[in-house]
Each structure stands twice: as C-alpha cells, then as structure tokens.
N, CA, C and O of each residue as an XYZ file, in Angstrom:
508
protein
N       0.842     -1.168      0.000
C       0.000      0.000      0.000
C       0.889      1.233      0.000
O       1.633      1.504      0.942
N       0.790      1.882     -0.973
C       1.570      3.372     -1.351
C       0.877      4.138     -0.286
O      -0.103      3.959      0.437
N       2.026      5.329     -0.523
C       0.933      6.909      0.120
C      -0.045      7.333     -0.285
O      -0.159      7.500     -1.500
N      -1.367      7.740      0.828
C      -2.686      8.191      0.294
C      -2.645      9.608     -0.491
O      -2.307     10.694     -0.021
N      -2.978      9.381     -1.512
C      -2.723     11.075     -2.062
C      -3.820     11.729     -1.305
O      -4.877     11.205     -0.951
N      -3.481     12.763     -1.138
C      -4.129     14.260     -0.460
C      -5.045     14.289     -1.316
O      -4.918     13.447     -2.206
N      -5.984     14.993     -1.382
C      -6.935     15.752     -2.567
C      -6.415     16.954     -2.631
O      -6.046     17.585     -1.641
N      -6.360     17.296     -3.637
C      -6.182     18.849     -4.101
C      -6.531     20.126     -3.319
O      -7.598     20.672     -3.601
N      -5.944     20.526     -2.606
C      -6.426     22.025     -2.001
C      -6.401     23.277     -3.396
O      -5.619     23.824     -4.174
N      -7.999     23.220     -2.984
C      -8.659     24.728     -4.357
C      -9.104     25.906     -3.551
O     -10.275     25.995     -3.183
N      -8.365     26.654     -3.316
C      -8.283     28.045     -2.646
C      -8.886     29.232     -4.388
O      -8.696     29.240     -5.604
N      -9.586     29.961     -3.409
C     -10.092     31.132     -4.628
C      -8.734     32.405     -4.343
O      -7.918     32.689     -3.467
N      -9.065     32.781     -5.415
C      -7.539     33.620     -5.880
C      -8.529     35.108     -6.484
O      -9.526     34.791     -7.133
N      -8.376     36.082     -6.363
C      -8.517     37.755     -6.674
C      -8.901     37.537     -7.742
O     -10.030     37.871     -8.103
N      -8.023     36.903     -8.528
C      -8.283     37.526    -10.364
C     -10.577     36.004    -10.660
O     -11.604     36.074    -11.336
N     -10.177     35.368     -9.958
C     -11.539     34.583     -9.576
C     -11.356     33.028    -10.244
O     -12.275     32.209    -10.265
N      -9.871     32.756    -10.836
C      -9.360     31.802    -11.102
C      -8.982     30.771     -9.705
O      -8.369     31.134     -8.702
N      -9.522     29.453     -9.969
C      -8.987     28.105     -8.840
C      -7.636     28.229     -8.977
O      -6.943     28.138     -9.990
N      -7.164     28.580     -7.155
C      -6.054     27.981     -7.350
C      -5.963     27.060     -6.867
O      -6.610     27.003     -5.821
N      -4.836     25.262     -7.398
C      -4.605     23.983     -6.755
C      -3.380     23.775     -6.473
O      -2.562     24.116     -7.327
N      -3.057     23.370     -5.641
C      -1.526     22.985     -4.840
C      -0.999     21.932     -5.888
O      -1.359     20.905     -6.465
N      -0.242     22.547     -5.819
C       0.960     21.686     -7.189
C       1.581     20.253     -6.533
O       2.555     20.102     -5.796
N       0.484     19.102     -7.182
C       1.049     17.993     -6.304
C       2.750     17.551     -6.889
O       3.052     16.359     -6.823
N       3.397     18.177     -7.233
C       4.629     17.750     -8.080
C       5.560     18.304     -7.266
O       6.769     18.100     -7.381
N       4.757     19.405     -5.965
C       5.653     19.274     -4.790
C       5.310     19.078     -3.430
O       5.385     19.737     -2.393
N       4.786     17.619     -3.874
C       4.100     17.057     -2.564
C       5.261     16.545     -1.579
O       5.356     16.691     -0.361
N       6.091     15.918     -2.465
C       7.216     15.430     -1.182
C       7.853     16.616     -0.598
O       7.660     16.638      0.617
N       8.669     17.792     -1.102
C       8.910     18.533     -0.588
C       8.343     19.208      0.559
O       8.952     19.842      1.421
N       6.504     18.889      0.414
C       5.873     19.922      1.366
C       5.713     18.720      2.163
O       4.597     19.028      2.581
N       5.914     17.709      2.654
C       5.775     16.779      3.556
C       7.224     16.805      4.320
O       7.178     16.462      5.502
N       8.549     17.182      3.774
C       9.440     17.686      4.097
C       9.271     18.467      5.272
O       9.375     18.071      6.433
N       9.012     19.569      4.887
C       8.562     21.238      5.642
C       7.754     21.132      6.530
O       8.013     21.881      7.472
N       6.576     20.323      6.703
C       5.608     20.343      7.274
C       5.936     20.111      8.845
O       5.443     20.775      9.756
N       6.735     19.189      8.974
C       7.686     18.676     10.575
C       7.548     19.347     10.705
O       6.484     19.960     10.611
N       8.987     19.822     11.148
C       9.583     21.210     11.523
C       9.076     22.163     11.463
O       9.129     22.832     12.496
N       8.452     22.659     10.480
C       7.476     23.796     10.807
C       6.128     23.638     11.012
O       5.417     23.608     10.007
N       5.473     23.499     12.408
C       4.019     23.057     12.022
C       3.268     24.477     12.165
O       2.062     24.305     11.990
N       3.503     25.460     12.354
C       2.685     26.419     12.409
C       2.783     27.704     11.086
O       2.462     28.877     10.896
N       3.619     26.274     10.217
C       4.125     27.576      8.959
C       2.702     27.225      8.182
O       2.216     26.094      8.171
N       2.021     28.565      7.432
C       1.119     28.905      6.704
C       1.211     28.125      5.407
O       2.273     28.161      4.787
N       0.259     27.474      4.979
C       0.551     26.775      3.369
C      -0.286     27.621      2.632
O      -0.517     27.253      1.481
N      -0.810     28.693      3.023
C      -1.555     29.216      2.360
C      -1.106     31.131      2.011
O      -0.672     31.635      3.047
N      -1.137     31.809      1.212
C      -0.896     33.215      0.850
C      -1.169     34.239      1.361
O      -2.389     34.320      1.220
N      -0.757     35.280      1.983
C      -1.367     36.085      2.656
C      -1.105     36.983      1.774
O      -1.075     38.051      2.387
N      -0.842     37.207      0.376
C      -1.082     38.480     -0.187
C      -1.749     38.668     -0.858
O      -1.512     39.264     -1.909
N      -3.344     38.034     -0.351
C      -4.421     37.987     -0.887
C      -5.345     39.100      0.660
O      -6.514     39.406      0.897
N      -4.327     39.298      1.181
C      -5.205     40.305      2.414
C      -5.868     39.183      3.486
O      -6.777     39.358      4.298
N      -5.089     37.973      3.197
C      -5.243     36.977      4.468
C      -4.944     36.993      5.822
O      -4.686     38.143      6.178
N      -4.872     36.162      6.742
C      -4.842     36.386      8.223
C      -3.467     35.165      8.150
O      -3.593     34.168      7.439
N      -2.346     35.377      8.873
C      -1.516     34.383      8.854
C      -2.297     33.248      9.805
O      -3.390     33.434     10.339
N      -1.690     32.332      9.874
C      -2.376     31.046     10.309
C      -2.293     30.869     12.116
O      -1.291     30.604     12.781
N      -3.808     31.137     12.639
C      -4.119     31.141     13.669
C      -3.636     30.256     15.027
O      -4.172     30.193     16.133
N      -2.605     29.699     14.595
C      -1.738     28.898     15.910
C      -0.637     29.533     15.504
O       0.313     28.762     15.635
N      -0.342     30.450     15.123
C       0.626     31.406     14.679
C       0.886     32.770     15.599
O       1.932     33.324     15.938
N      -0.198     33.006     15.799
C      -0.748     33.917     15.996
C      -0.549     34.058     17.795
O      -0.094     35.079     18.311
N      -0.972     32.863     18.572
C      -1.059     33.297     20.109
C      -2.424     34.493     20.350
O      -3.414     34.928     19.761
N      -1.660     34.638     21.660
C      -2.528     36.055     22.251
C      -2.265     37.098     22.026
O      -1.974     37.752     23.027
N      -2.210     37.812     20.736
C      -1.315     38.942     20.495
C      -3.116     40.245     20.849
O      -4.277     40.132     20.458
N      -2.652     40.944     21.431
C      -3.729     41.729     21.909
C      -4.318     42.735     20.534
O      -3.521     43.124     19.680
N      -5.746     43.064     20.474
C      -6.258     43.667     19.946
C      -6.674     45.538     20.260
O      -6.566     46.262     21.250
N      -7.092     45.719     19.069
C      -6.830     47.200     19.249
C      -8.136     47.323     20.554
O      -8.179     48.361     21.214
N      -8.588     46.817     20.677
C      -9.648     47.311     21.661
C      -9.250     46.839     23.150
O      -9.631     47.447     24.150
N      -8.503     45.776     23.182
C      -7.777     45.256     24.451
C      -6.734     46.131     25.049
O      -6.552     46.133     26.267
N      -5.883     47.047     24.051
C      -5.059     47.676     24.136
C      -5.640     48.384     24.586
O      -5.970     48.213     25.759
N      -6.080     49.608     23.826
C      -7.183     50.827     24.558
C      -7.420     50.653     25.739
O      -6.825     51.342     26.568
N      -8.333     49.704     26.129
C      -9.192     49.362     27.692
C      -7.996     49.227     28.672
O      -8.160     49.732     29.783
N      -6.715     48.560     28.387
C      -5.869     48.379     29.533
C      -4.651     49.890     29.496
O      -3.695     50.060     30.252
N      -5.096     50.766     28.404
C      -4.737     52.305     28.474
C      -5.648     52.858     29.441
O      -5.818     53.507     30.474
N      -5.929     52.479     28.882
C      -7.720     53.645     29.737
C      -7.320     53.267     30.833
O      -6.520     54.053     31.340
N      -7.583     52.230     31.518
C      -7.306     51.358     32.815
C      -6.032     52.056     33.424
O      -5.943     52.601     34.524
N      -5.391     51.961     32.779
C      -3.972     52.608     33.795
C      -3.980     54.190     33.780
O      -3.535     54.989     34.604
N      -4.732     54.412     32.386
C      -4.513     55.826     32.853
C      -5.486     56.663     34.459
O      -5.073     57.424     35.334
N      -7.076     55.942     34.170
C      -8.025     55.728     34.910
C      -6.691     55.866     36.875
O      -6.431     56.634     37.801
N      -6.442     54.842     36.471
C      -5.352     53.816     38.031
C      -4.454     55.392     38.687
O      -4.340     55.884     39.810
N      -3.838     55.868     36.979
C      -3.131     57.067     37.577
C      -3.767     58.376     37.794
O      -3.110     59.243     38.369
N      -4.817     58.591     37.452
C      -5.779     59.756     37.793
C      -6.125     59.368     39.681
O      -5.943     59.991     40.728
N      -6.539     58.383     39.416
C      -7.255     58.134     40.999
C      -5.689     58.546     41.873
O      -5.623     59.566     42.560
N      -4.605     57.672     41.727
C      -3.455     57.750     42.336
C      -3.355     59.778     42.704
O      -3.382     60.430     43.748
N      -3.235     60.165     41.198
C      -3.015     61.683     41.641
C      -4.471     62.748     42.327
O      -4.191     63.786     42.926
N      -5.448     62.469     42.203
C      -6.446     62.359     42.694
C      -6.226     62.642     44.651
O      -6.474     63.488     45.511
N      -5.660     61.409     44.512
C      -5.646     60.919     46.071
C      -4.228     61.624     46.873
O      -4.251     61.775     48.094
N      -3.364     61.914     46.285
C      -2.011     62.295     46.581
C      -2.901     63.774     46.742
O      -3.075     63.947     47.949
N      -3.444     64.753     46.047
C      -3.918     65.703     45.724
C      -5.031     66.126     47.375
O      -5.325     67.218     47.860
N      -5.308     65.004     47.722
C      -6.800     65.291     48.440
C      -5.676     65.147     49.911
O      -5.917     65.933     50.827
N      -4.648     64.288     50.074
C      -3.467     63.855     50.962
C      -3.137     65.593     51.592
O      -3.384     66.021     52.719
N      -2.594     66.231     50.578
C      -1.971     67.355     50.228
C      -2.554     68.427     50.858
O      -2.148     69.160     51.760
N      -3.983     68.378     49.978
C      -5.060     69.259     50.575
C      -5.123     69.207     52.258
O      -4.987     70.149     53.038
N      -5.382     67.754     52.560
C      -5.729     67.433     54.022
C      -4.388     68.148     54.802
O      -4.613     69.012     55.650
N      -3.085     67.782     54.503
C      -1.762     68.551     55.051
C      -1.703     69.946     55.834
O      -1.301     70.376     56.916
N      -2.343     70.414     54.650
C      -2.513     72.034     54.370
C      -3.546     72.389     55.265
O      -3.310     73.239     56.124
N      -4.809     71.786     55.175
C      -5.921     72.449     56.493
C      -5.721     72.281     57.728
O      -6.345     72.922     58.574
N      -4.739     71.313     58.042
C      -4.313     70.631     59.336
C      -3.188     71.884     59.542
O      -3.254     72.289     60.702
N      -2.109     72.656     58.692
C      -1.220     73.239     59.130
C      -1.789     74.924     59.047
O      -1.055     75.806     59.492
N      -2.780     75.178     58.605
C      -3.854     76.439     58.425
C      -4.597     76.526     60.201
O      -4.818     77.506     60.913
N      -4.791     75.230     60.410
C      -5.568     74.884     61.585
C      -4.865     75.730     62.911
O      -5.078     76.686     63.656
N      -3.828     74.606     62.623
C      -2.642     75.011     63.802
C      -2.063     76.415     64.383
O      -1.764     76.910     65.470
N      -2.092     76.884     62.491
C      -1.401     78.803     62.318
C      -2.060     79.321     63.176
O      -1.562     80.001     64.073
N      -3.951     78.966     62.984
C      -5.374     79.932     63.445
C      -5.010     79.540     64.971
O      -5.156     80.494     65.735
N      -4.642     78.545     65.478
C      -4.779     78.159     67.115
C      -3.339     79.133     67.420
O      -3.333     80.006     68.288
N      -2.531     78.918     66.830
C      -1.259     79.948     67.637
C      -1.500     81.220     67.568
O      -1.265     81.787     68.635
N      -1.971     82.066     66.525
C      -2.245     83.143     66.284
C      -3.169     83.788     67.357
O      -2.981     84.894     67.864
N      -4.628     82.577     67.743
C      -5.723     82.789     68.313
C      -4.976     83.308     70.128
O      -5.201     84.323     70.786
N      -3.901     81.876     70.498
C      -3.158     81.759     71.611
C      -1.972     83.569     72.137
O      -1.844     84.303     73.117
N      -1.477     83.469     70.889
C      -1.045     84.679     70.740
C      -1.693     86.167     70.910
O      -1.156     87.100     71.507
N      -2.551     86.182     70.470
C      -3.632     87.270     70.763
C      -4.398     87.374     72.225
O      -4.764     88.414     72.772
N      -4.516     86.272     72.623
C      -5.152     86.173     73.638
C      -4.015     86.907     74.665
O      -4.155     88.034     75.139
N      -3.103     86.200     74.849
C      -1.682     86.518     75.587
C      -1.227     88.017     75.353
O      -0.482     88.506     76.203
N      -1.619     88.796     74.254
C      -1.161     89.938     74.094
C      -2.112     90.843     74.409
O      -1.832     92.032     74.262
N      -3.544     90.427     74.949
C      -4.647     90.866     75.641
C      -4.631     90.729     76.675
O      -5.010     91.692     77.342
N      -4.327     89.858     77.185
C      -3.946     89.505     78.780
C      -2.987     90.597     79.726
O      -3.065     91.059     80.864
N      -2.009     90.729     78.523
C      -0.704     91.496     78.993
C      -1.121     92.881     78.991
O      -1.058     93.474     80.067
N      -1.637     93.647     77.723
C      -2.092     95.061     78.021
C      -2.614     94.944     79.176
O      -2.037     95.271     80.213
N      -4.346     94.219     79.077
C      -4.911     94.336     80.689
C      -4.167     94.550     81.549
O      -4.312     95.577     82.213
N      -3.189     93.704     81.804
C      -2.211     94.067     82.963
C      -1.255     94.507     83.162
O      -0.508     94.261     84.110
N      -1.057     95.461     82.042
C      -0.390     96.619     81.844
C      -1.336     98.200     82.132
O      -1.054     99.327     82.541
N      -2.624     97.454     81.627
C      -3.528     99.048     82.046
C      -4.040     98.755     83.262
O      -4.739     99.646     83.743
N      -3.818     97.184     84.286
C      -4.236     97.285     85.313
C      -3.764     98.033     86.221
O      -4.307     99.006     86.745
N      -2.317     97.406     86.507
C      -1.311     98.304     86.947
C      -0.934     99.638     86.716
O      -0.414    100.230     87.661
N      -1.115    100.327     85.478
C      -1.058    101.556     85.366
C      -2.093    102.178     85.952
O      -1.891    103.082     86.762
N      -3.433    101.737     85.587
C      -4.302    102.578     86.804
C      -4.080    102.154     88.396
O      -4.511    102.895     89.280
N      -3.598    101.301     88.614
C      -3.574    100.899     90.046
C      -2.590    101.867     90.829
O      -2.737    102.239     91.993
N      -1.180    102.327     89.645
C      -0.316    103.263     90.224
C      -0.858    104.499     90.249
O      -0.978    105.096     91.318
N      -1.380    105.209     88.693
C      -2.174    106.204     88.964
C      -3.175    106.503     89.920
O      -3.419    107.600     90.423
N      -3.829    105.222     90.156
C      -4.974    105.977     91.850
C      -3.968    106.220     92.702
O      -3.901    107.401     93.045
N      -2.717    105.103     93.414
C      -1.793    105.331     94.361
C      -1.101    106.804     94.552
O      -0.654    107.293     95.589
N      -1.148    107.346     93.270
C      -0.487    108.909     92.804
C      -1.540    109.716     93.804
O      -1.110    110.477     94.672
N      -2.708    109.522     93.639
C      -3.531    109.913     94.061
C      -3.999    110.344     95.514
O      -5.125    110.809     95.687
C-alpha cells in the first residue's frame, strides 16, 4: 500500500481563477511540514490572516485601549488621592497657624490688661 494522495487544495484567488496545490511538490511539502508546524501553506497576499496557531494572544486594538484607559483611569485616581493627601496637610497646618495666632492674641490681651491694670492701680496710688 503506497501513500494516500491528499486531494487537491482549491483556494479562490482575486483575479476569480482556482487555485490547486501543485502535487509535483508534494514530497517537498511533507518535508517542511515537521519542523514547521505552524508555517502557513496558504498566501497572505491575498489580504489573508496568517495562520491562527501562529498567531497566540497577540492583543487587539480594543484590548489595548481598555488596559490604556485602565492605567490611565489607576493614575488619575493615584493623583487624585495624593492631591486630596496634600489638601488634608494644608488644612491641618492652616488649623494650627489659626490656634497659635488665636493663643497669641489672647496673651497679648492679657498682657495690656495688665499693663492698664497696673497703670491705673499706680495712677490711683499717685492719688
């Protein structure tokens, strides 16, 4: 029992002519076929797709985008939050200014008083 011949692979071609695999290089392509199993037997300059175990997970334009978006999204929130961090810093050290300032004033009210206490207390003594 010989080798089973293949049947003819008839692929359509642009111009609208059959094309058939040239069995006159059948041994050769039984050759090739080993070693390369994910090589294309078929044309891609017909605006074809190379051959889909070829291919893997190579990401699409819309996969791409979404995991842009996504990180950009990731780094907005990040600066977002550093931003609101910042903010919070700042009212906490605004806070503090208003309490020393408040402390300060008070103390420099305290002190006249008892600077105009004593001054009238000497002025009645004049008296």
């Amino acid at each position: 029992m010989g080798i089973s011949q293949p049947l003819p692979t008839v692929v359509a071609s642009s111009s609208g002519r059959p094309l058939v695999r040239n069995l006159d290089r059948r041994e050769v392509d039984s050759r090739e076929d080993p070693p390369n199993p994910q090589l294309s037997t078929s044309s891609n300059r017909l605006g074809g797709r190379p051959s889909p175990d070829g291919l893997g997970s190579a990401p699409t334009y819309v996969v791409s985008k979404r995991k842009r978006s996504s990180k950009r999204v990731d780094t907005l929130i990040k600066d977002i939050t550093d931003m609101e961090e910042r903010q919070e810093r700042a009212s906490q050290e605004i806070t503090k200014l208003e309490d020393v300032n408040r402390r300060a004033e008070a103390d420099s009210k305290r002190r006249l008083e008892a600077r105009e206490e004593s001054a009238r207390i000497e002025w009645e003594e004049r008296d």
